[in-house]
N, C-alpha and C positions, 0 to 999 in steps of 0.2 A: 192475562194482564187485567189489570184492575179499572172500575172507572174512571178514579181520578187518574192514574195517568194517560189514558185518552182525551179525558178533558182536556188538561195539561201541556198536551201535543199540540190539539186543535190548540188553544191561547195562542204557545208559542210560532203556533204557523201563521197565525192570523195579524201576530204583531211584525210578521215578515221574517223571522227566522227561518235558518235553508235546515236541509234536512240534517245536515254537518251538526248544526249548531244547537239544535233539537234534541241529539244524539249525544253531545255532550251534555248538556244542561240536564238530561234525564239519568244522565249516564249507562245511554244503553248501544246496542250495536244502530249501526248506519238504517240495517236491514229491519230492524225491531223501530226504528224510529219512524218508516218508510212505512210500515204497518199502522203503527198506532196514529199518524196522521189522514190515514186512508177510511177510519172509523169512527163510527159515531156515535159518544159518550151513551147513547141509551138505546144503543142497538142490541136486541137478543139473541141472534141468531148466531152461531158458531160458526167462526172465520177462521180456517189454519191462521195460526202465528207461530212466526219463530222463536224455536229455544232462544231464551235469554232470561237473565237476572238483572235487574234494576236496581240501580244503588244511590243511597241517601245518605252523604254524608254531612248532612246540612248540622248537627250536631256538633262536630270540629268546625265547618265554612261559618260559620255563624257567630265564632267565640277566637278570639287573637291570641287569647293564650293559649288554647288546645293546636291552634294551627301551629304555634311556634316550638313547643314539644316536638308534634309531627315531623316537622319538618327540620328538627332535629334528631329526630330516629333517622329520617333519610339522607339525612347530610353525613349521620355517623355511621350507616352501610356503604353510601358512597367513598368514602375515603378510604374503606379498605378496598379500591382499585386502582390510589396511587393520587400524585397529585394533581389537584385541580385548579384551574385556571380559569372557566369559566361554567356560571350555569344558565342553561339555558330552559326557561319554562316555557310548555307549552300552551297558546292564547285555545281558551279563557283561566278554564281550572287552575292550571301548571302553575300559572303565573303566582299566585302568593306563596305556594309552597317553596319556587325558583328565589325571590325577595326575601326569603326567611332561612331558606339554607345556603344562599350568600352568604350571610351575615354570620352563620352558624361555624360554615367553612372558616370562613376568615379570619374570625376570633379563633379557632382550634389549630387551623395552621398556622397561622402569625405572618399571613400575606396574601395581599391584594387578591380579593374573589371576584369579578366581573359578573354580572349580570345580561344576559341575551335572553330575548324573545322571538318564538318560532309560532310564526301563524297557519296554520295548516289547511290545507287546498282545500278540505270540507266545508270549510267556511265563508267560501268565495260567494258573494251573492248571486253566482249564477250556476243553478245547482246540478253539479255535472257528474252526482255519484260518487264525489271522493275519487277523482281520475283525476291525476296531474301532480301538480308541487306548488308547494305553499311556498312563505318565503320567510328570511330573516329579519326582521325589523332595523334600521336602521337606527332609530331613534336610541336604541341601548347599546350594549356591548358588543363588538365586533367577535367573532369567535374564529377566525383567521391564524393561523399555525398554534392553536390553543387545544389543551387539554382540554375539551368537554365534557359534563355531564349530563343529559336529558331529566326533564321530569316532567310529570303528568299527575293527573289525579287516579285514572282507569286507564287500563291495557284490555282494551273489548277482542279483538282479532288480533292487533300488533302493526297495523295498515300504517296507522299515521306515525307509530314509532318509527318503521322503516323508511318514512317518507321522510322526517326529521333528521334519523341516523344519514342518510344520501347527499339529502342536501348540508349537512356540516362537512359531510367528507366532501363535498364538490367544492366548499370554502376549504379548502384545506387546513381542517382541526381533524383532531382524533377523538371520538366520542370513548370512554372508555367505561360508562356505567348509564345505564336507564333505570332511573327512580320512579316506582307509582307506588301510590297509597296502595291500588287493589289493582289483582292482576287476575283477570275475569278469565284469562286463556290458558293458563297453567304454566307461563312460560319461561326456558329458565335463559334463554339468550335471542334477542331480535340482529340481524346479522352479522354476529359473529361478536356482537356488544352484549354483555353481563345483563340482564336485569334483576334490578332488584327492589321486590314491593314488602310493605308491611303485611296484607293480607294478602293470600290467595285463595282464590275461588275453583271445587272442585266438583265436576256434577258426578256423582255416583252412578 
């Protein structure tokens, strides 16, 4: 790992971000986020750290037209699992990609697309490892006997997808597609749900 994103880490820890939130903003695993906050930007000495790849995709997050492309690629793999009802992004990333392939949906189907928000237990300010269940946001779209789709930005392990997949089936919707930009794990279904990303990532 490099030194700016130790830097990076320390910032983020110090502005009071959990290791959850750390982890997505880097876009790295939980356990690489847990590392890189344990060190010290001008430290020499050789610390095991864990396999992992860091991803930047600050190049599309940065530009509303590239986002809306995107997230038109993903709106147009999810459709081929049938139709949707509702999408649900996941808090922070997910969310513009979720707002853009609403839109994407809806205009291509020719019917009502809802928008839900899923906040993921990583994120809880009291930082318990990513152990538990996040929830559904209230504030947006109900996803209650609906058609779901998931999105994210990065699939690191699959943790928090299954945590999202869970808690919609516990609302009683049917998730039937998970959307990530990049898919760091190789994978091609999180419980028993399609994923489908624009990149995948594969370590040789």
């Amino acid at each position: 790992m490099n030194t700016k994103l130790i830097k990076r880490a320390s910032e983020l820890r110090s502005h009071g971000f959990t290791t959850g939130e750390i982890a997505d903003e880097l876009n790295v695993s939980m356990d690489t986020a847990r590392w890189l906050t344990l060190q010290k930007a001008d430290e020499k000495k050789e610390i095991k750290q864990p396999a992992d790849f860091a991803i930047n995709w600050k190049s599309l997050g940065a530009s509303s037209s590239r986002l809306k492309y995107i997230s038109a690629a993903l709106g147009d793999m999810a459709m081929t699992h049938g139709e949707i009802d509702t999408v649900i992004g996941v808090a922070i990333s997910g969310i513009p990609f979720s707002v853009l392939m609403a839109d994407f949906i809806e205009d291509m189907a020719c019917k009502k697309t809802s928008l839900a928000v899923y906040h993921p237990n990583k994120h809880k300010k009291v930082d318990n490892n990513g152990d538990g269940e996040g929830a559904i946001s209230n504030n947006f779209g109900s996803v209650e006997g609906k058609k779901v789709v998931i999105v994210d930005d990065v699939i690191t392990s699959g943790k928090t997808m299954r945590e999202v997949i869970n808690s919609v089936r516990d609302h009683g919707a049917e998730p039937i597609a998970c959307t990530v930009l990049i898919d760091k794990a190789g994978l091609s279904e999180v419980e028993g749900v399609p994923v489908e990303s624009l990149i995948k990532v594969s370590k040789l």
